[in-house]
MIGUDREN-280025 format. One record per residue: residue in one letter; x, y, z of N, C-alpha, C in turn. Coordinates in steps of 0.2 Angstrom, whole numbers, plus 5000, padded with zeros to 4 digits. Each point is the difference from the previous one (the first is absolute). Layout:
REM residues N
AXYZXYZXYZ
...
***
This chain:
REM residues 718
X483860654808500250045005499850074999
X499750035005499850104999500450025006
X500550064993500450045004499450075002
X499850015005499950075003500450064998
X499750044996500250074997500450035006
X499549985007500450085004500349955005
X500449934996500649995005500649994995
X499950014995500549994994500150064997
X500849984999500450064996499450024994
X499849974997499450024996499650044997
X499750015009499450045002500150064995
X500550044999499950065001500050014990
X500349944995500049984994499149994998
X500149955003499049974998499750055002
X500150055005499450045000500150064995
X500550024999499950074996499849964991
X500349944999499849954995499349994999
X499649985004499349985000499750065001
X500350075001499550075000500150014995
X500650004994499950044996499549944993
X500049945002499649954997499450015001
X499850025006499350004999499550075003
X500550034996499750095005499650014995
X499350064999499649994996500250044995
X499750024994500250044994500050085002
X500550014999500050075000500450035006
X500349945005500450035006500449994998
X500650055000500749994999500349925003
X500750014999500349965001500350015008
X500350085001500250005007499650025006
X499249974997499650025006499549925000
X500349964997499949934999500349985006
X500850034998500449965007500049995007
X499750075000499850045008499549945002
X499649954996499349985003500349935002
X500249985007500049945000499549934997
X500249954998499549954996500349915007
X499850055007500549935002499449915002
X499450014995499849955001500149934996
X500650034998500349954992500549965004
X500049984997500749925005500349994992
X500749995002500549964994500149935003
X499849954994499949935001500549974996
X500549965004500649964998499849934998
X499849984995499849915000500349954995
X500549975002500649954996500350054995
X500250055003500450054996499750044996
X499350014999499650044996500050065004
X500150054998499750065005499250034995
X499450005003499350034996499850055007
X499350014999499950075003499349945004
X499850015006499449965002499450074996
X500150054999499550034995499649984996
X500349954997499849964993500349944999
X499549984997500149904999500750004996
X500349955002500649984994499949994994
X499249984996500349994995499550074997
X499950055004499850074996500650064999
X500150024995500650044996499850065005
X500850034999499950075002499650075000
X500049984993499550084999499349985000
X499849925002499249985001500250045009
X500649985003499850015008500050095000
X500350034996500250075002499850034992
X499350024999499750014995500250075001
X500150045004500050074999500850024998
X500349985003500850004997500150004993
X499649934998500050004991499650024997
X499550015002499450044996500350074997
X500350055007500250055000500750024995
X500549955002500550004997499949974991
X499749965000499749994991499550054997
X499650055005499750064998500350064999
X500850015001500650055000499750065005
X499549965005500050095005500449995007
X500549965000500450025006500650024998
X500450075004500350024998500949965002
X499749935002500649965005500449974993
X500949985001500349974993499749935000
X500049994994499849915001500749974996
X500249945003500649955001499449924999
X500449994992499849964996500149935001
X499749935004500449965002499949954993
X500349945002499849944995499549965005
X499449974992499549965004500449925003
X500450005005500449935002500450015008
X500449995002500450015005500550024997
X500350075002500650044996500849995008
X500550015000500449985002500250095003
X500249985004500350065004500350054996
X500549994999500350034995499650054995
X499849934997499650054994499450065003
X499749965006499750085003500050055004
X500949994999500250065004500250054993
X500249974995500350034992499450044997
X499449985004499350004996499650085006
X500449995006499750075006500550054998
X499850055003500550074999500549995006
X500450034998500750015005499749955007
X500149954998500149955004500349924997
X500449985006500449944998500049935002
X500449944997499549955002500149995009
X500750035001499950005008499350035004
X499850055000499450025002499449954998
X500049984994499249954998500449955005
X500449965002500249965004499750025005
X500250065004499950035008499249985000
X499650044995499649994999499449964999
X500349934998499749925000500149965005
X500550025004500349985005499550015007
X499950075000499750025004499049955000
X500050014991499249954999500149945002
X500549975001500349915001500149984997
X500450024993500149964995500649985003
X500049944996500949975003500350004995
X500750055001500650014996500649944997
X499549974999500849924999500550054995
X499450004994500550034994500150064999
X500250045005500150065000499650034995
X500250054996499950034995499649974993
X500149944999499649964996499549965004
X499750015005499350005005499450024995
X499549964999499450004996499550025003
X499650045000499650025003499250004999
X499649985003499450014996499850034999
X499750024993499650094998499750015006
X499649985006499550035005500850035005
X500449985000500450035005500550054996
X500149984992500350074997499550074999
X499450005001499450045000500150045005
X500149955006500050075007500750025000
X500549964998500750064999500050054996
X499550004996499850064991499650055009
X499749995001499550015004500350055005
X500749995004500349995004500450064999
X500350004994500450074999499550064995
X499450015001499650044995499850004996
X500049934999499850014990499149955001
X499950004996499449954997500449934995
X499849954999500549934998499050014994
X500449964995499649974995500249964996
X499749954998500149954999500050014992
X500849974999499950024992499449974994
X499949965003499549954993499250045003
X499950025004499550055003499850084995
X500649994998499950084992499949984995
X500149914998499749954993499250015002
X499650024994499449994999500049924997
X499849965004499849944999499349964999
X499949954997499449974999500049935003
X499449995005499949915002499749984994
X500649974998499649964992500249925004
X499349964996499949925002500849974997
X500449985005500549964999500049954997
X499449974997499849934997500150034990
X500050065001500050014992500650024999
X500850005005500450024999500449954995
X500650004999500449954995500549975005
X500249944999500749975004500450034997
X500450015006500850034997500549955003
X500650044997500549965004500150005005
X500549955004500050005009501150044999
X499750055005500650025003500549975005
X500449964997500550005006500650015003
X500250005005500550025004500349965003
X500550024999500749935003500550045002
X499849975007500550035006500349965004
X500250025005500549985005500750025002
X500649985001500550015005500450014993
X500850055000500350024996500449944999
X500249994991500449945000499749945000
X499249995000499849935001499849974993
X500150064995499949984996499350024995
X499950065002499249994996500150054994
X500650054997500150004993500249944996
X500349965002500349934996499249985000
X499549995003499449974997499650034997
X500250074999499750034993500250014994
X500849985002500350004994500049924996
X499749955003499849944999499350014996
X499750045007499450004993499850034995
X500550064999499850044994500650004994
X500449945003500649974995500350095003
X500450015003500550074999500749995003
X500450035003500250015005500450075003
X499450015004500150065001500449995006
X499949965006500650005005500650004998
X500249984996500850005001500350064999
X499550064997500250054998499750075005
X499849985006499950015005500550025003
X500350065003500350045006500049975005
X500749975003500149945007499649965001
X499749994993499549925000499650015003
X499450065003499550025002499550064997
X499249964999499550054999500050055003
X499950084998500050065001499550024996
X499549994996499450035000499549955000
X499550034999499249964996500249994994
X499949944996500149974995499349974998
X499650044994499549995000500149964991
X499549934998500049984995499349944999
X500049994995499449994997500349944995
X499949925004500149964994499649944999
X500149974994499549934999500449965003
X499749955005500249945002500149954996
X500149974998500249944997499449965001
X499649974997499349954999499650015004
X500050084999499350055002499650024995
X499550044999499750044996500250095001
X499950015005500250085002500750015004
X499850055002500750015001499950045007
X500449995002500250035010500650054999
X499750045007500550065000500350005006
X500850015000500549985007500250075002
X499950015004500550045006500649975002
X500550015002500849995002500050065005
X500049995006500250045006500649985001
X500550065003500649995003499949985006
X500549965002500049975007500550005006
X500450084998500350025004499850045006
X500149995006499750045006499850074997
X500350044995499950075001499550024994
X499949954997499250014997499349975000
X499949995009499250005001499750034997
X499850074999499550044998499849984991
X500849984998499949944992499449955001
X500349955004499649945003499650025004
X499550065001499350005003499550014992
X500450054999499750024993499649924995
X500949975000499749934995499349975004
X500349985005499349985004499450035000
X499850044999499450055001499750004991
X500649994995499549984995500149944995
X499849965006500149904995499549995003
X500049964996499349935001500449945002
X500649985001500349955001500750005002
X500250005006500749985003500449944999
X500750014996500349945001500650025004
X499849975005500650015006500749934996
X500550045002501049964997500150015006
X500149925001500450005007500749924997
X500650045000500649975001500049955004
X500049924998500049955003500449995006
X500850054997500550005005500150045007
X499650064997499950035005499550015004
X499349974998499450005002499850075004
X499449995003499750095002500550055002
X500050074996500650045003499550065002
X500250055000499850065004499350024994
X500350024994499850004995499249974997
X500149935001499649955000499650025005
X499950015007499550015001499650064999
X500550054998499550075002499550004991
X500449964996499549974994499449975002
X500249955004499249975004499550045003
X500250055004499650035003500050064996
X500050024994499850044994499449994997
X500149954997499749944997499249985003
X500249985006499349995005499850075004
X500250055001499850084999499450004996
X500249994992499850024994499449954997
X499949955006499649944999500049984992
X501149975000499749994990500349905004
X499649984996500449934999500749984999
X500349955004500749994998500349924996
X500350034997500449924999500649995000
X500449955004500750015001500049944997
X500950034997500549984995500649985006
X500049945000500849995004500549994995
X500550055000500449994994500749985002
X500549984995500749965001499949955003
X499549955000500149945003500349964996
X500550004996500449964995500950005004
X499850065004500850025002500249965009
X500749994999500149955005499650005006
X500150085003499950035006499250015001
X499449974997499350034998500049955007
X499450055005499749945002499350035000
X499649974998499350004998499850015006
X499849955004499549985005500250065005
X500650025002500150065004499750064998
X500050024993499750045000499150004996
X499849945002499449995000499750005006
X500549985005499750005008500150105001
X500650024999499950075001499450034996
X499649994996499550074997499449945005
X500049965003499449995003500050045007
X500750025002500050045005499650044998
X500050044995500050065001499250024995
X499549945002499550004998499749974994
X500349994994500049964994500149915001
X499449995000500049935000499849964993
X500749974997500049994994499449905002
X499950004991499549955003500149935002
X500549964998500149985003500049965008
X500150065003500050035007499350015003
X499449974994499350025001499750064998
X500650044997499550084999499850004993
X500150095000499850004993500250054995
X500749985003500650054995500549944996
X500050034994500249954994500750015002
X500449954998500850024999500249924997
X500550064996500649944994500550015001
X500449945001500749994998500350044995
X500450044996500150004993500850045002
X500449984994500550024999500050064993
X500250075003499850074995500649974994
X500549985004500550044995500049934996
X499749944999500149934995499149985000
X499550045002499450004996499749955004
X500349965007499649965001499449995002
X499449984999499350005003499850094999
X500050014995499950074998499250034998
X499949904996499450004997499349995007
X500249985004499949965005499750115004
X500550035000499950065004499750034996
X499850014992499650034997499250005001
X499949935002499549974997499650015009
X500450015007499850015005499950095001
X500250024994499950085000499450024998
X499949974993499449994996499649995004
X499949945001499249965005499950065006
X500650025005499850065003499750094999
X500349994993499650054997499549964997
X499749964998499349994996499550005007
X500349985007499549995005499850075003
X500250074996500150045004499350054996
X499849984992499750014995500050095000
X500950014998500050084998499850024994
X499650065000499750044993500150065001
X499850054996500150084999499550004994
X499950065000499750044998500350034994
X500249974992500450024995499550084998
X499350025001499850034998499850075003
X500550005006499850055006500550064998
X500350055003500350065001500749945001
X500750044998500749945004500250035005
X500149955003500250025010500749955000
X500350035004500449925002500750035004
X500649985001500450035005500950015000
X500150055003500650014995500449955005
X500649974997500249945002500950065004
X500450034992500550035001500150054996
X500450045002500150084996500849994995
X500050034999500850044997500050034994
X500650024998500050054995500549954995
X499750014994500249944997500450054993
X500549994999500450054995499449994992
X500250034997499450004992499350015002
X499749985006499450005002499650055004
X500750015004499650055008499949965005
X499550055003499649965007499849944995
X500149955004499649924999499649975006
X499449995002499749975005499749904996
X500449955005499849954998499549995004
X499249984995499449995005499849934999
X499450005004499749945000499150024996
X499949974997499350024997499649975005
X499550025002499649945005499450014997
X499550034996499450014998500150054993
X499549984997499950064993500549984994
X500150024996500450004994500350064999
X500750005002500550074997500350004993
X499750074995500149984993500750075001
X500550014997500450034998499750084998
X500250055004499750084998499550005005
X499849975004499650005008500350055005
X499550035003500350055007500049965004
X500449995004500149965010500250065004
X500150005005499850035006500149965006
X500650025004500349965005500250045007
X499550035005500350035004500050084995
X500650045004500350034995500350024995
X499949934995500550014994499549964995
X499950024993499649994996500449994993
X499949974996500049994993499849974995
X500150024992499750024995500349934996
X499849945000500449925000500450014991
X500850035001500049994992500449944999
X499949965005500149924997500249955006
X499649954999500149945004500449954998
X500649965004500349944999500049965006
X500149924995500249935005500650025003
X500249955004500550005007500950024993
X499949964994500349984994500150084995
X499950055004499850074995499650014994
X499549954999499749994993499350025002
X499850034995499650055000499349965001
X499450045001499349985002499550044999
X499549984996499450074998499749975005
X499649965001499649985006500349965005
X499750025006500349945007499249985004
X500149945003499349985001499949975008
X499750005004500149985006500549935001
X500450045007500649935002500750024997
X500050034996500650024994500350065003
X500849985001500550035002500250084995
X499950055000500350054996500350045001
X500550014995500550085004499850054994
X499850055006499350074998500650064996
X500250024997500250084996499650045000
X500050065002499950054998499650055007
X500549985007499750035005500350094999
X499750035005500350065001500750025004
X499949925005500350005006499949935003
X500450005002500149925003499349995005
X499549974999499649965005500349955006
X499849995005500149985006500149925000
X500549985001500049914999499349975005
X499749975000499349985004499350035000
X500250054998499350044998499649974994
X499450005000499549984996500150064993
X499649994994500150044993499149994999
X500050054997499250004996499850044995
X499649984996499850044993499850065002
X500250044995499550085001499850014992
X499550025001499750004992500350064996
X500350045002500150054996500750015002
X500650054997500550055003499850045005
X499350044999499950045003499749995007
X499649935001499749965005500849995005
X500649984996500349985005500650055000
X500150064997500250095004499950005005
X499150005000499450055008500349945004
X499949945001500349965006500650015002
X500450004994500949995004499950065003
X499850094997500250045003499650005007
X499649985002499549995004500449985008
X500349974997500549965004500550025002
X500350034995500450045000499950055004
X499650045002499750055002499949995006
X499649955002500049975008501049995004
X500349974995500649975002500650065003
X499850084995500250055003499950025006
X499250014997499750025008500349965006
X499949944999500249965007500750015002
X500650014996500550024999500250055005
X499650034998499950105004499650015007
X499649945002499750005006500649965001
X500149965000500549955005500650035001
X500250034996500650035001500250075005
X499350025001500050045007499849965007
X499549954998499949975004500549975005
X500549964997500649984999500450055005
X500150064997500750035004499750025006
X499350025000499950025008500049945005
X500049934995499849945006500950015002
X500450024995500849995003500050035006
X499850074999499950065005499949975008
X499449964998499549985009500649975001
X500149964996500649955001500750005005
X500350064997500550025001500050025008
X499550045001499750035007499949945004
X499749944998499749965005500849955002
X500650044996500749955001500150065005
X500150055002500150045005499549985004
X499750035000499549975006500249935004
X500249964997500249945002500850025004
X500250044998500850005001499850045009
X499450074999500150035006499449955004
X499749944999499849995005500349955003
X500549964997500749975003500550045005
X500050064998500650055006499450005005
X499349995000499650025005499949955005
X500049934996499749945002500849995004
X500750014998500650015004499950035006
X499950055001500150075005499549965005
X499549974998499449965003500449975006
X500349954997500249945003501050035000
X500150045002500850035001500449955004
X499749985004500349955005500049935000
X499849964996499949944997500749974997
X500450005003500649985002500049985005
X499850035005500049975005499549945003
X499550014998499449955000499649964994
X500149945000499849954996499250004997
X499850015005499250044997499950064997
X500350055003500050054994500349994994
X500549974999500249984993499549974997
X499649945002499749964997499250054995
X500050055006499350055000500350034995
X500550024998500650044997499949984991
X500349954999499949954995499550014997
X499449965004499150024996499850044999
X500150065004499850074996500350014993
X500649975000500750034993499649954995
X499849945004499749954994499450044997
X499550005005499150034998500250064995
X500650075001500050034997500350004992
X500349944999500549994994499249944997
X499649985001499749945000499350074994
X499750035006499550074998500350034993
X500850015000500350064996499949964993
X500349945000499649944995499750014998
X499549985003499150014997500150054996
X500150065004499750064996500550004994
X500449994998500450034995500049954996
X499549954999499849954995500649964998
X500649985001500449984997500650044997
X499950094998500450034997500750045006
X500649984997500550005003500050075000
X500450035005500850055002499950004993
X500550075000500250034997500849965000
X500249994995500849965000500650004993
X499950075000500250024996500949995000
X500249995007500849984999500349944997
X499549964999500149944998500149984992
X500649984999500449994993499349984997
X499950014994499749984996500049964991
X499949984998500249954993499150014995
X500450054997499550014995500049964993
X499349985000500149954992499550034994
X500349994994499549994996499849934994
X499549995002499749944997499849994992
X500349954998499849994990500049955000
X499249984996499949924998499849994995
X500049944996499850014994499349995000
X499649995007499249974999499950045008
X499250024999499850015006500149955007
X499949944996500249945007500650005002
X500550034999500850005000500050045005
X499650084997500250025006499650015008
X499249974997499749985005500349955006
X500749954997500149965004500550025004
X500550064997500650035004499650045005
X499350054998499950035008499849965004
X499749974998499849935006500549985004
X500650014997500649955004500450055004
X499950104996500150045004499750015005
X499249975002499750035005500149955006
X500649954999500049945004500550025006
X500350084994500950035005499650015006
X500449975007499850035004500650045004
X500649984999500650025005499950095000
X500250015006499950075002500550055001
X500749954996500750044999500150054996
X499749964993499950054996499450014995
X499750044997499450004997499949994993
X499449974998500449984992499450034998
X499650044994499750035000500150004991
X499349994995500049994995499750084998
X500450034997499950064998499550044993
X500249914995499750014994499949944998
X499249964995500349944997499650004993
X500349974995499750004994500249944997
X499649974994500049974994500450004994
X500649965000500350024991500750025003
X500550034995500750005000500050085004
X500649985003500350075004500050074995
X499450035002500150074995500550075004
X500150044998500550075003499450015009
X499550024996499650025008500149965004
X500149924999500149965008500850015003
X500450024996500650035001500050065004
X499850034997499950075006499849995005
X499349955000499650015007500649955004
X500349964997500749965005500650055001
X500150044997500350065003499950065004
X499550045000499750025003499849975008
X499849955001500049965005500749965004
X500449994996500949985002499849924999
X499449974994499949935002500449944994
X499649975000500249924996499550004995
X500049994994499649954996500149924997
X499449985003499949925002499649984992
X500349974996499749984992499649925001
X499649975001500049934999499549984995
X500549974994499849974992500050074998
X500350075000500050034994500550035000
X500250034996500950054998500050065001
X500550015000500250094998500650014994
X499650064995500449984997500550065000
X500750004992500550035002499950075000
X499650034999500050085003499750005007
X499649965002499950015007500449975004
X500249954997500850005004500450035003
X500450024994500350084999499950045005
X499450024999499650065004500149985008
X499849935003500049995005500749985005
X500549994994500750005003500450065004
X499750084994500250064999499850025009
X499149995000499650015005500349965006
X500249954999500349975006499449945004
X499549984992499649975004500149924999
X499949965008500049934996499649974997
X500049964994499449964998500449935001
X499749965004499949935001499349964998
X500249964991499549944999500049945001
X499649974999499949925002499549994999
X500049924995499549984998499549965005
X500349965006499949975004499650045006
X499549995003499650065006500850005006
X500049915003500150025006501050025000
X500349994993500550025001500250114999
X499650004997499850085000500050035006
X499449955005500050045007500449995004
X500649954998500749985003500350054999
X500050044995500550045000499750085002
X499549985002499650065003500150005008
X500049945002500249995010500850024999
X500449984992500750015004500250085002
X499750054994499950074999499850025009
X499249965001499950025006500749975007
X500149964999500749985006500550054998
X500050034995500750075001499650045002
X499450045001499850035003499950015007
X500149945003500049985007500650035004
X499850045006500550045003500449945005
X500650005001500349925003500050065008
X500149945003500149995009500950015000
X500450045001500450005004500349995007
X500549935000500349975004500750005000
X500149995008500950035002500149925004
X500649984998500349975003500650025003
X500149995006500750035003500649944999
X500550014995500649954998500550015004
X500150045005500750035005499850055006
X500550005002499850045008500649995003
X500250075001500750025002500050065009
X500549995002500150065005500550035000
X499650095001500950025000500450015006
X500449994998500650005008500450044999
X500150054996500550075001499750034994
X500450095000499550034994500950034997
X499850044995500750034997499850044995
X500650065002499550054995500850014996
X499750014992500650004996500050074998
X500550044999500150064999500250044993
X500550044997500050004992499149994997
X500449994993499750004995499349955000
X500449965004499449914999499750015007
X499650085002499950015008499449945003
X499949945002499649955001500049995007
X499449985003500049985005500049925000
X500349975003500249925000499949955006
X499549965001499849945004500649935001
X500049995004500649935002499649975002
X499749954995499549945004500249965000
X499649935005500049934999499449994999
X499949954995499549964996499749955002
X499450015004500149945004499549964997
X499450014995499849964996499950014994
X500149924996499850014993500650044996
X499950044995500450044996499950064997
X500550055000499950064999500550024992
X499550014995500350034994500050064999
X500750014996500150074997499150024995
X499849984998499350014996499550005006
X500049965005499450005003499750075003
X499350015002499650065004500149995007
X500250065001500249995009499350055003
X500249975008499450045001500050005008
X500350065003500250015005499750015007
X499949965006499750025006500650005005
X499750055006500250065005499849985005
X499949955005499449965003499749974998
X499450035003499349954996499950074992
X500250045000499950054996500250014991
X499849984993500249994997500250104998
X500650004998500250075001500349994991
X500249954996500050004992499749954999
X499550004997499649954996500249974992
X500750054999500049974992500650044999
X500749965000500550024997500549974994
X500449994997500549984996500750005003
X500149955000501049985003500450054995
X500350065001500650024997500649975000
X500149955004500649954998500049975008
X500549944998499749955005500849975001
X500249995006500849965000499949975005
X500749974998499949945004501149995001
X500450025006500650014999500150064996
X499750055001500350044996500050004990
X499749945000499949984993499449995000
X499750054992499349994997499749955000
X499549965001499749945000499550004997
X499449964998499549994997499550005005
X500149925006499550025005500649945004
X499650025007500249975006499549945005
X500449965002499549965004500050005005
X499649955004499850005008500649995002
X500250055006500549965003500650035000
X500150064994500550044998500050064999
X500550045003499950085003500150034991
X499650075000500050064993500250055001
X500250054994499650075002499550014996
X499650065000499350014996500050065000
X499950034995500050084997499250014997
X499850035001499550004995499850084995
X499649994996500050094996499750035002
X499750025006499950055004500650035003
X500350024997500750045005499850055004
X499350005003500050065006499749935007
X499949954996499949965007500549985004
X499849995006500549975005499849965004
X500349945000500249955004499950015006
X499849935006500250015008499849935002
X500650005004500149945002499449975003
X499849944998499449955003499550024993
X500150034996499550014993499949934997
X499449985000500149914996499750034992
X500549964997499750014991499849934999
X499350024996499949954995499949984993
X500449974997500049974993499349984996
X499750034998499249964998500050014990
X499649954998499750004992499450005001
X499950054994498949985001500049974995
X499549974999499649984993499350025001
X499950004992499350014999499849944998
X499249995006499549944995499450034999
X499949964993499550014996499549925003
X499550015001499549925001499450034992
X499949934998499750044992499350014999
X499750024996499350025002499649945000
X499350015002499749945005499450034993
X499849944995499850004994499949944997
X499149995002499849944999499649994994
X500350014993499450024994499749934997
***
């Protein structure tokens, strides 16, 4: 299908995209954009978005050699925004643009056709993440594009190990099949019995010779961007799918990761030992959903096996093996090391820790790496077990010591030959990331500016498009005429303001600050913040970091009037102290989605309630009395003619149709001559109230009412 540039929201993307790609060397950037480029079409096919410019299977910088030439030559003065060579998730590239959020890359892929199933965890392909680098002023460059690399004959490479990765739906059980195969058991000692990071490990099989390396992804909703990661670097899928519960939400978006990633799969139907297993139901579900096991004629492998009593374990091994011997993986043990960061954290005795993946070269102990903008000087490598390691070799899981600063969970790592070689880069980048910083941030305030202007303009040409049609009360056509114009100018005002709201400042707000023990932790909570959509109250992540609650995240929580959200780390007793003093809350939890339970309850107190009045009584008065001395009150003789009238209740007085007291308290209420509580339908009062300068008149109807307050609760779907 070709969408037309000049009938889609698009046009006006792709073109200033495709000028500043293919403008010649040496014209700026804002006189690129001025050049319409409209003989270019954006082509949609089976959900691929490519450019009809260039063949699909020719890379970017072959279609747009002046962008990369220029930008690898360092003579444009434009920021350049470092992508990953793979399909990077929204999130992560809006964390990766300047003062932009994953709402906007949203607006923004929305507008190129991407379909938004997964919101914020939505995968985008590098050609559609380009033009949004493209889109907000920057130059995009592809991080393995800075590796000086060599096409060496892949026939002299060596076999390595096969990577795999065991995914699927939370709870199906795919820690207990690692813990089967590596004799451990780490599930039981798992927080609510569910994976929360990458678990990366390196073990011999039993009546193998070599040995395989596992990935363990978490399978709860709120860590996609976990599970795209694993997917992007295996050679082998073993999909868990719970015999009893068959395909769940989880299970499929692992299939369609999986098959993204063009890696082979093998499912594990597991607990088919337990009463409730039914196999065949969820072997007819993954056929829906595209995986034709063989059986069935195709050519997807799947075992029976039981994780937690071993059964047919040997049997899922040996289906792993053959699929990797089919696939004939090698590397290059004698190359530069490359490979990819899996997860971050700060590990106490240690520091910054990055667990990577080796994919090529040999990493010896005391080696420079180079990650984006964070680099360091390796002063020691450990297995998954903390046990130390001089060499690590392609396929082998490592946790890296001695960064400067935490590297990006997903980013690629690479050798740098010296200290000094990888200084010039980081600062280099460093230097760009300011400058971009500094442009966009003026950029930025002035687009508020247009913005703001273009919400007046909208307000005065609604009084206009009124005054138009004054009389459209009276005639149904002009209403109608009426309407369209309110529509076309509300519809225009849109476009132009690209998605960016009013101003709404009156609206409560719920400031958080963020603490994980791992990059993925808290990768996985803003994901699930970008999901808040309710418009009651704002939730707004002010600060987020790695490691135990330090004083500065304290302030910045006071300062702002917010919360600190901990998940898997502590605070300890002077921050405590400090934060009790300050008045700040810290709420932990080891668990993701019980943490953000206690994050929607914080937001439901902030939620402004709707007040409601029920009228409980309704009285007439039929004579008035004025009492004189000390106790000078004016007094009502009523009959009650419905419901009930208490001493406590709010009265609230009409004069005709005219409400002349909207809110009073009963000074005393009788009944005979004698004090009463409250009176019923049907039986005559007096009624005095605390206004002693009011007065009564005969035919005054009072009413008795209670308000409450409702709260309805936030509308929060993490």
């Amino acid at each position: 299908m070709y969408a037309l540039c000049n009938s889609s929201p698009a046009r006006a993307i792709l073109q200033r995209s495709l000028s500043i790609a293919c403008r010649p060397q040496g014209t700026s950037l804002a006189a690129a954009c001025q050049v319409p480029h409209t003989r270019h079409l954006a082509t949609v096919t089976g959900g691929q978005h490519t450019l009809t410019g260039r063949p699909r299977h020719l890379p970017m910088q072959a279609a747009f050699p002046h962008r990369h030439t220029a930008s690898q030559q360092g003579s444009t003065s434009e920021s350049i925004v470092f992508l990953p060579n793979r399909d990077i998730s929204i999130s992560d590239l809006a964390s990766r643009l300047p003062n932009s959020t994953a709402g906007d890359v949203m607006v923004t892929s929305s507008d190129l056709g991407v379909s938004l199933e997964n919101g914020p965890d939505t995968l985008l392909p590098i050609d559609i993440a380009e033009f949004i680098v493209l889109e907000v002023g920057c130059v995009p460059q592809i991080e393995d594009e800075a590796i000086d690399t060599t096409d060496l004959d892949k026939t002299s490479w060596k076999p390595r190990p096969p990577v795999v990765t065991i995914m699927g739906h939370v709870d199906h059980g795919k820690t207990t099949l690692l813990d089967y195969l590596r004799q451990t058991a780490v599930a039981a000692g798992e927080a609510g019995g569910i994976t929360q990071h990458i678990g990366a490990f390196q073990v011999k099989l039993a009546n193998t010779s070599g040995a395989v390396t596992f990935l363990d992804t978490p399978g709860h909703a709120a860590f996609t961007a976990m599970r795209a990661r694993g997917a992007q670097s295996t050679d082998v899928v073993v999909l868990v799918v719970a015999a009893d519960d068959g395909v769940m939400a989880q299970t499929v978006e692992s299939i369609n990761l999986a098959q993204q990633a063009n890696v082979p799969i093998v499912v594990a139907i597991n607990k088919c030992d337990i009463h409730e297993a039914d196999i065949q139901r969820a072997k007819t579900g993954l056929l829906d959903h595209g995986l034709q096991l063989e059986e069935f004629g195709g050519d997807v492998v799947g075992v029976e096996i039981s994780a937690l009593k071993g059964r047919n374990i040997a049997e899922l091994q040996e289906a792993i093996l053959v699929t990797a011997e089919l696939a004939d993986l090698r590397a290059d043990y004698d190359g530069p090391p490359r490979g990819l960061i899996l997860e971050t954290k700060v590990k106490q005795g240690f520091g910054p820790v990055a667990t990577g993946l080796l994919t090529q070269g040999t990493l010896k102990q005391g080696q420079h790496l180079i990650s984006g903008t964070a680099m360091a000087k390796l002063r020691g490598m450990y297995d998954h077990a903390d046990r130390p390691i001089k060499v690590a070799t392609p396929s082998m899981p490592i946790q890296l010591a001695g960064w400067k600063v935490l590297p990006h969970a997903g980013d690629t790592f690479h050798f740098a030959a010296s200290e000094k070689v990888a200084t010039t880069e980081v600062a280099r980048k460093e230097k760009e990331a300011r400058d971009r910083k500094q442009q966009m941030t003026a950029t930025f305030t002035e687009r508020r500016k247009k913005l703001r202007s273009m919400v007046v303009s909208l307000q005065d040409e609604k009084k206009a498009i009124g005054e138009k049609y004054k009389d459209r009360e009276k005639s149904k056509s002009q209403e109608k005429l009426y309407r369209h114009e309110i529509f076309i100018a509300q519809q225009k005002s849109l476009r132009q303001s690209s998605g960016v709201l009013a101003d709404n400042s009156t609206v409560p707000q719920h400031c958080v600050v963020l603490k994980g023990d791992v990059q993925g932790s808290i990768d996985a909570l803003k994901n699930c913040l970008a999901r808040y959509r309710d418009e009651r109250v704002r939730l707004m992540c002010i600060h987020s970091g790695i490691g135990n609650v330090s004083p500065s995240d304290i302030t910045i929580a006071k300062v702002s009037k917010g919360t600190v959200y901990c998940l898997n780390t502590s605070c300890g007793k002077k921050e405590t102290k400090e934060a009790e003093k300050k008045g700040v809350p810290i709420i932990t939890n080891k668990v993701i989605y019980k943490l953000l339970d206690s994050m929607k309850e914080k937001l439901d107190s902030c939620v402004e309630g709707l007040e409601t009045t029920d009228i409980v009584g309704e009285a007439t008065v039929q004579a008035t009395f004025n009492l004189g001395g000390t106790e000078r009150r004016h007094v009502a003789g009523c009959m009650v003619n419905e419901g009930l009238i208490l001493k406590e209740s709010i009265l609230r007085i009409w004069r005709g149709k005219e409400m002349i007291m909207k809110k009073a308290r009963p000074s005393s209420l009788k009944r005979l001559k004698e004090d009463v509580q409250g009176v019923t339908a049907g039986t005559e009062c007096g009624v005095s109230i605390t206004d002693v300068d009011f007065v009564f008149e005969e035919g005054d109807r009072i009413e008795a009412f209670e308000t409450k307050v409702i709260k309805s609760p936030i509308k929060w779907d993490f």
